[in-house]
TORTI-38297 format. One line per 8 residues: number of its first residue (from 0); for each residue x, y negated, z of C-alpha. Coordinates in steps of 0.001 Angstrom, whole numbers, plus 500000, padded with zeros to 6 digits. Layout:
NUM> X/Y/Z; ...
***
This chain:
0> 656257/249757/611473; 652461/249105/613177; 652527/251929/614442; 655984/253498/614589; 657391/250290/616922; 654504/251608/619639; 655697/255328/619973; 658794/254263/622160
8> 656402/252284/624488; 654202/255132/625128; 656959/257692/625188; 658338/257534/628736; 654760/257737/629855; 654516/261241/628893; 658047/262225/629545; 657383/261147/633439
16> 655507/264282/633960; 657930/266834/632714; 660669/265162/634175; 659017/265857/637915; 659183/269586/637316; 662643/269782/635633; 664311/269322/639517; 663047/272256/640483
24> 663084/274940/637735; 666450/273893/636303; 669923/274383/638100; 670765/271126/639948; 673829/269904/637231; 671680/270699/634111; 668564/268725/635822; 671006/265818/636309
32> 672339/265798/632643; 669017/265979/631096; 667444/263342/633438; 670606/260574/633036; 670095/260790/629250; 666631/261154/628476; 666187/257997/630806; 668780/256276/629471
40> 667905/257739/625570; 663859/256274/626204; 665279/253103/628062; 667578/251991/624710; 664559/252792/622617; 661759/250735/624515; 664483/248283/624260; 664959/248426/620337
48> 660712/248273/619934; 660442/245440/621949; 663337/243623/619729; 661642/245052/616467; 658457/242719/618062; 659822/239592/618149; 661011/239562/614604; 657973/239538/612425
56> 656312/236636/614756; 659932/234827/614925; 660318/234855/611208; 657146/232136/610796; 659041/229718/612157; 660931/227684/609797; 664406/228223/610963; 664074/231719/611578
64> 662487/231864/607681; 665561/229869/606511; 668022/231999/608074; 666815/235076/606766; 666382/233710/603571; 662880/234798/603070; 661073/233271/600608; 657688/234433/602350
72> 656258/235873/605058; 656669/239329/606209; 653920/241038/604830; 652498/243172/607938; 653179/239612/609906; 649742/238218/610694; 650852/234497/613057; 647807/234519/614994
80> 648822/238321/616483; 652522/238191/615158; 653771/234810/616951; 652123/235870/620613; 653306/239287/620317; 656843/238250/619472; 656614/235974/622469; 655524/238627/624678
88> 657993/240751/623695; 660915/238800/623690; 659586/237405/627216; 659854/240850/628278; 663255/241843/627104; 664756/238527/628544; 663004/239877/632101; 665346/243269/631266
96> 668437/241369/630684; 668089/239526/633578; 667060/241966/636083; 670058/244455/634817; 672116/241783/635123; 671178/240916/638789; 671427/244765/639640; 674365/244808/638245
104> 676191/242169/639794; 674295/242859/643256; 675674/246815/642691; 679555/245812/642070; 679313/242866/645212; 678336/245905/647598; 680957/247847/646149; 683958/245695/646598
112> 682289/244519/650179; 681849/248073/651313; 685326/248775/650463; 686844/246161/652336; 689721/247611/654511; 688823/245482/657602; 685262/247644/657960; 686762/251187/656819
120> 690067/252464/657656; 692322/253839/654668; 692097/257821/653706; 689489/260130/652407; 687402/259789/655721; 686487/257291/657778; 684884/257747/661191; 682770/254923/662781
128> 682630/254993/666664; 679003/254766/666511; 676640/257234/668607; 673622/257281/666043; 674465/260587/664066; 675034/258821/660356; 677078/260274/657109; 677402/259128/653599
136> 679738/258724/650360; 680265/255604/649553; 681881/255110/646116; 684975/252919/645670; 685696/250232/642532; 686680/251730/639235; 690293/252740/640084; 690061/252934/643322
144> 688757/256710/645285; 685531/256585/647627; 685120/257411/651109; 683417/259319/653463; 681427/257430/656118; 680894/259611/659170; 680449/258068/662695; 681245/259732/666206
152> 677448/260613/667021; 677174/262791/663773; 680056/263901/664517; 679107/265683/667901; 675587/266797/666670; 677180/269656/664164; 679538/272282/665147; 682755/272713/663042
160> 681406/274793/660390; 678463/272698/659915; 681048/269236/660050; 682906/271360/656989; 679407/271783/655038; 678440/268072/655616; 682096/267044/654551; 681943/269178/651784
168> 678501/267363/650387; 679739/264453/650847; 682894/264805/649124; 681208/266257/645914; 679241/263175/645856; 682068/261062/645485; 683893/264042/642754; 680950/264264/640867
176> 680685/260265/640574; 676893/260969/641595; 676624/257170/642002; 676685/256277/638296; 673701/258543/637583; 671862/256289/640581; 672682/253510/638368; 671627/254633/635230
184> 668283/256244/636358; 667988/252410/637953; 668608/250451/634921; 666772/252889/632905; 663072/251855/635757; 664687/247971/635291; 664086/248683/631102; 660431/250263/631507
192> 658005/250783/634388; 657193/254079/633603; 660976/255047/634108; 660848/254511/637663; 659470/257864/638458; 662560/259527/637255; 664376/257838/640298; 663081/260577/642511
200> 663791/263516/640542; 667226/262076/639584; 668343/261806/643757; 666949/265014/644776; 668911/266468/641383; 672105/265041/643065; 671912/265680/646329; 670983/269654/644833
208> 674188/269256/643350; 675970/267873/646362; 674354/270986/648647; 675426/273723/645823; 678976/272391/646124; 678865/272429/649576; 677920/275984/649782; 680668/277167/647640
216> 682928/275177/649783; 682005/276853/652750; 681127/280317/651450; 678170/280234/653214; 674679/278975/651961; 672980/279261/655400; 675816/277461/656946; 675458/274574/654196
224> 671568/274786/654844; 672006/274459/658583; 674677/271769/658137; 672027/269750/656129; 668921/270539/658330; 670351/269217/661420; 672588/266753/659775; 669270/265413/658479
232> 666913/265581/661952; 670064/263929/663993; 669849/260872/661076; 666008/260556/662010; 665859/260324/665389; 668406/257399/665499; 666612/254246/664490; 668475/251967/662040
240> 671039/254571/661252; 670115/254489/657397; 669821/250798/657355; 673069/250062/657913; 674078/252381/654992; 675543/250161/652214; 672611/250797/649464; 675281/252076/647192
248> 676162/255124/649371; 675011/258655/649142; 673690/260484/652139; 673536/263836/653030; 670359/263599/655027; 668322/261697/651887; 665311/263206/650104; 663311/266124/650916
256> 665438/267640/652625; 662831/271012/653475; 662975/271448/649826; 666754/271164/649147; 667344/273670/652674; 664557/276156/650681; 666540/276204/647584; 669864/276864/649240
264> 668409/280030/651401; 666680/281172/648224; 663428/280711/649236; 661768/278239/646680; 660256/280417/643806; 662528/280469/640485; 660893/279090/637591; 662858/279338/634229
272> 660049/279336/631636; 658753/276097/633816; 661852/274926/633312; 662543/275504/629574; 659285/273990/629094; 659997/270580/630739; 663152/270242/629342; 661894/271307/625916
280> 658923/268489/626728; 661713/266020/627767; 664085/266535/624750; 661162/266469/622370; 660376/262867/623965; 663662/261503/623300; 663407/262715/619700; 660459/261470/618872
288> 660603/258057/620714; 664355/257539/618621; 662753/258866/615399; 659425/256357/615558; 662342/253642/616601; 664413/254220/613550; 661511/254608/611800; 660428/251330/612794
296> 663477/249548/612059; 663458/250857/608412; 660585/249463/607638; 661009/246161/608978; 664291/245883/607059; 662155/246670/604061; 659826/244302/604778; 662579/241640/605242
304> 663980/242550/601327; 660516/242331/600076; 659865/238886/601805; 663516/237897/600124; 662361/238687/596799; 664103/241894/596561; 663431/245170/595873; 663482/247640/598781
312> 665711/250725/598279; 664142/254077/599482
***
C-alpha cells in the first residue's frame, strides 16, 4: 500500500498533458466522453487514496483501534509519519467535500434564479431588449427544458442565416445537456489541482460539439463558421455583455473561437494517430490510477486482518 496509495496522486499529473491534445485530434463528442470520465474516473480515485491515508494514522488512536478490533497496530503504520499524514489527508478530503458542496449548492441557486419567469419569458427562446449583441443556453432544473438567451443587439448584428446557425448552437447546448459535463470537469479540478487543466479542453470540446450541430442544422459549415465569427466579435466589442451571463449558461461566442471557425472550414490539420495516442495515454491513466487504488485498498484490508489476529486470505 506505500506505494500503490501514491499512484492516484500522481496520475492526473500526467494525464493533463494528453488530455490538451485530445480536443483537437479527436471528433468533438468522442473528446467530450473521454474527457468527462477520465476526470471524473482520476477524481474518485485521488479521492479513495486520500481516504486509504487517514486510516493507518487513525487506527493509533484508541477508539479507532477498538472499533476495528485490532489487537495491534497496522504493521506499515509508523505514528510519527502515520498520524500527520492521516491528518493531512483527511484535512484535505474534508476541503473536497466542502468545496463540492458549495459548488454545488451555488450551481442549483443560479439555476432556479436564472429560470425565474419574471427575468425570461416562457418558450424555447427568449429575447432580451438589450443593444449589446449577447447569446447563450442557459439550462433549466431537472424536469424542466432550458432556454435560449438572445437579446435585440445580437439579434441585428447576424443576418437570418447566421441567426439560424447561432440558434442552432445554442439549442444543441441545451439537447446535448452540455452543462453537466461543465459540472463534472468542475468537481473533478474541486477533487485535485491538477484536474483543473481539463476545464479548458472540456469547453472548447463542447462548444466543438455545439458548432458541428449547428452546421448540420444549417447545411452549411461556412454559414455556421460565419454565424460564430461575428456572433463572437459583436460579444467583444460590447463591454459587460458576458458578465451578465448567468455563470451556468453556455455561449456561443466562448473559447477560442479562431480555432473552433478553423475546424468547421476544414482548415486545422487532422491528426488521428495524435489522437489515438492521447486517448490511448488518457485511458491508460485511468487504468492504472484505479488499479494502484484497488491495489491499495487490498492491502490495507490485509493489514487490518493481520492487526486483528487473523489470517489474510490471498
Amino acid at each position: 500500500m506505500i506505494y500503490a496509495v501514491w499512484v492516484p496522486l500522481l496520475m492526473p499529473f500526467v494525464a493533463v498533458p494528453a488530455a490538451r491534445r485530445l480536443a483537437d485530434a479527436l471528433s468533438p463528442v468522442r473528446a467530450v466522453r473521454l474527457l468527462a470520465s477520465t476526470g471524473i474516473g482520476l477524481a474518485l480515485c485521488s479521492l479513495l487514496a486520500l481516504a486509504l491515508l487517514v486510516v493507518p494514522g487513525a487506527t493509533r488512536f484508541s477508539a479507532v483501534s477498538a472499533f476495528g478490533e485490532l489487537v495491534r497496530p497496522l504493521s506499515d503504520a509508523a505514528p510519527a509519519v502515520a498520524v500527520p499524514l492521516a491528518a493531512a489527508a483527511l484535512a484535505l478530503l474534508a476541503g473536497c467535500a466542502a468545496a463540492v458542496t458549495r459548488t454545488a449548492r451555488r450551481h442549483w441557486a443560479e439555476l432556479h434564479r436564472s429560470a425565474q419567469p419574471s427575468e425570461y419569458s416562457g418558450g424555447e427562446l427568449a429575447v432580451l431588449r438589450d443593444s449589446r449583441p449577447d447569446a447563450y443556453a442557459l439550462p433549466g432544473r431537472p424536469g424542466t427544458p432550458g432556454r435560449i438567451v438572445v437579446t435585440t443587439g445580437m439579434l441585428r448584428a447576424l443576418d437570418p442565416a447566421e441567426r439560424d446557425a447561432l440558434l442552432a448552437h445554442e439549442r444543441a447546448h441545451l439537447a446535448g445537456h452540455h452543462h453537466l459535463f461543465i459540472a463534472a470537469a468542475e468537481v473533478a479540478a474541486l477533487c485535485h489541482p491538477a484536474l483543473r487543466s481539463l476545464r479548458a479542453p472540456m469547453g472548447y470540446a463542447l462548444e466543438r460539439c455545439a458548432d458541428e450541430a449547428a452546421a448540420s442544422a444549417v447545411g452549411d459549415r461556412r454559414v455556421a463558421a460565419r454565424a460564430i465569427g461575428r456572433a463572437a466579435l459583436a460579444a467583444r466589442a460590447a463591454e459587460g455583455a458576458a458578465r451578465s451571463r448567468p455563470r451556468v449558461a453556455l455561449a456561443a461566442a466562448a473559447g477560442p473561437v479562431p480555432r473552433r471557425v478553423a475546424a468547421l472550414l476544414g482548415r486545422s490539420a487532422s491528426r488521428p494517430r495524435v489522437g489515438r495516442a492521447a486517448a490511448a495515454a488518457l485511458l491508460a491513466c485511468l487504468v492504472v490510477s484505479g488499479a494502484a487504488a484497488l491495489d491499495a485498498t487490498s492491502d490495507l484490508h490485509n493489514s487490518i486482518e493481520a492487526a486483528q489476529g487473523e489470517n489474510p486470505q490471498h
